[in-house]
Residue, then its C-alpha position, 0 to 999 in steps of 0.5 A: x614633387x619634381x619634374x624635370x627640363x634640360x636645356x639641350x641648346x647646343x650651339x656649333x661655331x667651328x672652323x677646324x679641318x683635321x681630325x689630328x688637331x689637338x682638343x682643349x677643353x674648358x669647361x665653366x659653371x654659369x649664373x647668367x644667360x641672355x639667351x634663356x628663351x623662359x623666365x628662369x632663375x639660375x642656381x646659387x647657393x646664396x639665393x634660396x626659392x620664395x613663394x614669389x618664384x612659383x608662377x606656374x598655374x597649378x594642376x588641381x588634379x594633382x596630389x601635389x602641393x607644389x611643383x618645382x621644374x629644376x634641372x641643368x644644362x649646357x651649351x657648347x662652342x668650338x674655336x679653332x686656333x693654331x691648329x688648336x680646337x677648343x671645346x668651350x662648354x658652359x653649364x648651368x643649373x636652372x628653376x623655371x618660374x613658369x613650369x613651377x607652381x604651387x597651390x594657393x592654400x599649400x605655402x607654407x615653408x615646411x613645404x617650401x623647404x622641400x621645393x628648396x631641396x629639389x632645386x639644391x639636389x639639381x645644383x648638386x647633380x649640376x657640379x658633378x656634371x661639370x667635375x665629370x666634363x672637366x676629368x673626361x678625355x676628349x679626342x676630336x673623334x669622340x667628343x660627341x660620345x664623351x659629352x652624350x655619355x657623361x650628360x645621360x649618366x648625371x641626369x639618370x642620377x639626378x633623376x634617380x635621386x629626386x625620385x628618391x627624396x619624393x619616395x622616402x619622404x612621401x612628397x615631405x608627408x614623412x616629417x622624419x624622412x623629410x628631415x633626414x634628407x634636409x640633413x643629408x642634402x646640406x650636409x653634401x651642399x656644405x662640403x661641397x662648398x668647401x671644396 
């Protein structure tokens, strides 16, 4: 199963007067943060979740077996130079190792694979995010609406999808489903990668 967090920490430095200044805007992927205010592990592709990760306390009312608390998020800071603003967003895509859990007598790696999944269907939704922020139009006047816009749409489809492998492979009970969602989301993280 899947619960969600994003990291709505936005930070403003700005020193812009006119709304006419011109607005670049550069937007990075980031695997590291010395302000994360929990333990987190940073999304990427060549390090997968061990058991060691989970450290949240399970819910023993919870159907569940395990917990995988992943999402992605951004940061952003302008600067103002030459009449130039510059819109600096930083996004990332993180598992907390405090709000994940699982049961003691539920890891096994079947289980774990489908955790793994979660925390790659998250890194996926994390880089059309930032694809969506890079292609945008941005104007001084509403680069608020733009960024508020491209952010809700990626996380209501990142949550429409983590629903979705939950519901077809019934919380991986369904070993075919389970197995045709592994084959799709690698598939889409290899073609991503080649990119």
């Amino acid at each position: 199963m899947k619960k969600y967090f994003a990291l709505p920490l936005i930070t403003f430095l700005f020193s812009f007067g006119a709304a006419a200044q011109k607005l670049q805007v550069d937007v990075q992927y980031v695997i590291t943060d010395a302000s994360a205010d929990k333990p987190v592990i940073f999304y990427t592709p060549d390090r997968k979740l061990s058991w060691d990760d989970f450290k949240g306390k399970p819910v023993s009312a919870s159907e569940a077996a395990a917990i995988t608390n992943a999402g992605f998020g951004f940061k952003m800071m302008f600067k103002s130079e030459n009449n130039v603003a510059t819109l600096h967003l930083t996004v990332d895509c993180t598992f907390s190792v405090s709000d994940s859990w699982v049961k003691h007598n539920r890891k096994t790696s079947y289980i774990l694979n489908h955790e793994q999944h979660h925390f790659d269907l998250a890194y996926l939704y994390a880089m059309q995010f930032v694809h969506n922020l890079r292609v945008a139009k941005y104007t001084m006047n509403d680069y608020t609406k733009v960024l508020d816009k491209i952010y809700n749409q990626c996380q209501a489809d990142l949550t429409a999808a983590q629903n979705a492998y939950d519901a077809e492979t019934k919380n991986s009970q369904l070993a075919d489903k389970q197995e045709l969602w592994d084959k799709k989301i690698d598939a889409r993280m290899t073609a991503y990668l080649k990119q």
